[in-house]
N, C-alpha and C positions, 0 to 999 in steps of 0.2 A: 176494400175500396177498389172502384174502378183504376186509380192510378197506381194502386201497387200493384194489382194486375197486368195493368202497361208495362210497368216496371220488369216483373218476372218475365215476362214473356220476350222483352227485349234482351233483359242477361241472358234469357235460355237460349236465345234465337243465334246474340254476338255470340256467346260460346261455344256452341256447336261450330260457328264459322270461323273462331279462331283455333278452335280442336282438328275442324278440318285442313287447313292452313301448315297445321303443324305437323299432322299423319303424311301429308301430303309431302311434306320436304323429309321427314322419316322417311317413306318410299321411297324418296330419289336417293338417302343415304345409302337405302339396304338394294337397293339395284344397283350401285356403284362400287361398294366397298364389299356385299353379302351381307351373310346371317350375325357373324360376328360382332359388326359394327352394331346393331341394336340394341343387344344391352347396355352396351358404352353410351348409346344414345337416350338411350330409357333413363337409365340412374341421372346421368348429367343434366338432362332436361330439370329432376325431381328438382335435384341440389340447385339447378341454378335458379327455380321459379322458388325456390321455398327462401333464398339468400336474399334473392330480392325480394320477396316479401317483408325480411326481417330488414333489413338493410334499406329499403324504400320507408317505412317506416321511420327508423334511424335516421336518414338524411332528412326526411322532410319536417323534423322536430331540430335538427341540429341549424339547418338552415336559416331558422329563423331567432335561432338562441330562445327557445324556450325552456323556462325553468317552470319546476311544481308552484302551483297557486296554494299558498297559503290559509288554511282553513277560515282564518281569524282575521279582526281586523277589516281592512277595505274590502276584501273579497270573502268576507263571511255569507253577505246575500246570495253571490254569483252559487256559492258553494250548496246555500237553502236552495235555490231555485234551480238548479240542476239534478238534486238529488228527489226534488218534486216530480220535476219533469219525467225522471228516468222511471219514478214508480208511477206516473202516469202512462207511460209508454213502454211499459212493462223488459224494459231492461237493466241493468245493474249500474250502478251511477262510475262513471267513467274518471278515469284519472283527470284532472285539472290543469292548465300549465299557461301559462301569461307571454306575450314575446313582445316587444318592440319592434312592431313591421317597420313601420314609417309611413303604415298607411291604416286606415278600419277595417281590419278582417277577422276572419275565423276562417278555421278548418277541422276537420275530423281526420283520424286516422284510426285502424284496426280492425274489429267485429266483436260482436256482444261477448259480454264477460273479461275482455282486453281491449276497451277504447279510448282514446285519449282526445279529447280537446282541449284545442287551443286558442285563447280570442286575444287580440292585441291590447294593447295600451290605449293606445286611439281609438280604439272600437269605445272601450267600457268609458272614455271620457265624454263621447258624442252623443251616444244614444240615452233613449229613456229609458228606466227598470221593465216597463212593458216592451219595449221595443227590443233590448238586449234578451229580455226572454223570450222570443218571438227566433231572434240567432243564436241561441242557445239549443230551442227546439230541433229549430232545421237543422244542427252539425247530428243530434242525438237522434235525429231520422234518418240522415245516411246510416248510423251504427247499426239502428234498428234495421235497416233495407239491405244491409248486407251489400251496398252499392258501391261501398270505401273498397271491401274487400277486392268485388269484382273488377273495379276502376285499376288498383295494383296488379291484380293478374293480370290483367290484360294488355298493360303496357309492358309488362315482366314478357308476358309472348308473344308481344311483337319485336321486343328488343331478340329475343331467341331463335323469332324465324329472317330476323336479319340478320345475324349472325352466322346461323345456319346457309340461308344463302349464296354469302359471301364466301362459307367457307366451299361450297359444292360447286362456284364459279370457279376458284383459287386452284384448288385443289382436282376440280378435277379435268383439268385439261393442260396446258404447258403454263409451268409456275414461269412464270413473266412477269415483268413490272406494269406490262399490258394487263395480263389475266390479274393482278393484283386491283389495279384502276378498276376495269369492268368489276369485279369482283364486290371492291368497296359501292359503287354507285348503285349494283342488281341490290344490296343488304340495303342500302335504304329506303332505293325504291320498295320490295319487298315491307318494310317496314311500316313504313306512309302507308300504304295500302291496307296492312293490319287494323292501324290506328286509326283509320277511319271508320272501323266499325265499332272501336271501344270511345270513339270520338259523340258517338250518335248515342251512346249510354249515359254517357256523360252531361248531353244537355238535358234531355228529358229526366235524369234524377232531379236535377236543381228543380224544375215544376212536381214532380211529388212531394221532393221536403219543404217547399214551399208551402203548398197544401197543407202536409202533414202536421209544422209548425204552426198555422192558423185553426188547425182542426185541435191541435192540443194546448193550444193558449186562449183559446175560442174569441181571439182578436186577430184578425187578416188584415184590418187597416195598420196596426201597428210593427207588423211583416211587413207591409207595402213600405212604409214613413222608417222604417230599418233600411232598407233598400236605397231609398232613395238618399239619404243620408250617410250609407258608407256609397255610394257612386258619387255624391259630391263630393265628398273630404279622399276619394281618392285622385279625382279631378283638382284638386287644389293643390294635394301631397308632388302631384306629375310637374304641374305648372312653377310650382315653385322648386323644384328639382332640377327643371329646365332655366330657370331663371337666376338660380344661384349656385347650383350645382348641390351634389351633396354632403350632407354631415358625415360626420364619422359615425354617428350612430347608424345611420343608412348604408354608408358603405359597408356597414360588419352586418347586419341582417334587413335591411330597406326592403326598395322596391327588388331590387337583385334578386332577392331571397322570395318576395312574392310571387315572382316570375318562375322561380324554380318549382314551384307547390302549385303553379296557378290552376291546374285540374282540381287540387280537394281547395281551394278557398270559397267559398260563398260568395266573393265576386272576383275573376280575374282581371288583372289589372293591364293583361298584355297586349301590347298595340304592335297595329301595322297589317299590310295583308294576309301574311300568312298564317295570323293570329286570328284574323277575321276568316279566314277561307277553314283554317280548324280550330273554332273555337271549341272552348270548352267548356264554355254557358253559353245558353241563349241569353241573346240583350234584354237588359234589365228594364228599359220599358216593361218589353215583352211580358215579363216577368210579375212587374207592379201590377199593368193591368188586368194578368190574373187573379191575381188578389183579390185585387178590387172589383171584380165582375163577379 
């Protein structure tokens, strides 16, 4: 398909420029410190992109209190219909697991052969059996696209060339409470900067697993009518959180916990400008009316 194509060519395109990104503050290490520092830097890079992979993973299923979805019972279908899916879309049917957002989402997290999703409470109460499998599809096309994977790397190295940064402001020139400040503000900036290219993968996956999910459920209206129905009941979830404040079940994995995951959720729930200026979906208009076109 043309949009996995799109797809490929934008991971191939952001990684190279976060590969570059990263050589580029190696160089400034090994002109600073020598030959020496390199392998220090080599190995540590490994360990700490592979930590946070395993560990990004880790939080973004603990955040939200997700448990194993139970084969039997209420979520017997969820469990049919994903194991449909997977052999339609020729991957291996992914772990299962339930969370009380406090609001209708899903997310993916891992790569083929080690995937896990998770859809909420509220999700599976709102929608229809064709609608739920329409966001059922879409999490099991990130798996398939390889886009969850890339999405972790890539925030994993930009968290590391700010880092890095910080440390080559700090460090190399008069350790000061001055050179410390500067030091902290160049790693973020550095950082921001990064994420803006894994920020731009980010929106254009949610238009292929959109796609993808209407192309393996061979309904796009009921993708679209998914859509539209977790962005209302999160619009209502927000309203009424403003209006009464929240539960305790919200305060232990809520909206809090959505905001922390909002790049792999199927709709982010995050407001305000700076949400808006790096989102991490396109707006879900946007979105419906490709569906629907």
């Amino acid at each position: 398909m043309v949009g996995h194509f799109g797809l490929k060519v934008r991971m191939a395109l952001a990684g190279s420029i976060l590969f570059g990104f990263y050589a580029a503050i190696a160089a400034v290490a090994f002109a600073m410190y020598g030959q020496g520092v390199l392998p220090i830097v080599l190995l540590g890079s490994l360990l700490f992109v592979g930590f946070q992979y395993k560990f990004g993973k880790w939080a973004a299923l603990k955040s939200v209190g997700a448990e194993d979805m139970p084969e039997q019972g209420e979520y017997q279908r969820i469990h049919q219909s994903v194991e449909h899916l997977s052999r339609e879309m020729g991957i291996d049917k992914p772990r299962l697991m339930v969370a009380e957002m406090g609001v209708p989402n899903a997310f993916a997290v891992g790569r083929k052969g080690a995937g896990t999703v998770v859809v909420s409470e509220e999700i599976i109460q709102i929608l229809e059996r064709d609608e739920l499998d329409g966001v059922l599809a879409h999490e099991l096309a990130h798996i398939r696209n390889r886009d969850v994977v890339v999405m972790v790397l890539g925030q994993s190295i930009a968290s590391m060339v700010g880092i890095l940064v910080q440390f080559a402001v700090i460090f190399g020139g008069e350790r000061n409470i001055g050179a410390y400040i500067f030091g902290m503000i160049a790693g973020q900036i550095a950082q921001v900067i990064v994420m803006i290219f894994v920020l731009a993968i980010s929106r254009y996956r949610e238009y292929v697993a959109d796609s993808d999910a209407a192309d393996v459920t061979g309904n796009p209206d009921a993708m679209a009518r998914a859509l539209e129905k977790i962005s209302n009941g999160a619009e209502r979830a927000q309203q009424a959180r403003g209006g009464r404040g929240r539960g305790r079940q919200q305060q232990q994995s809520g909206l809090s916990a959505d905001d922390q995951v909002g790049a792999l959720m199927i709709n982010d729930t995050s407001r305000g400008l700076m949400q808006t200026i790096f989102a991490t979906h396109p707006p879900i208009e946007k979105r419906i009316d490709a569906l629907r076109s």
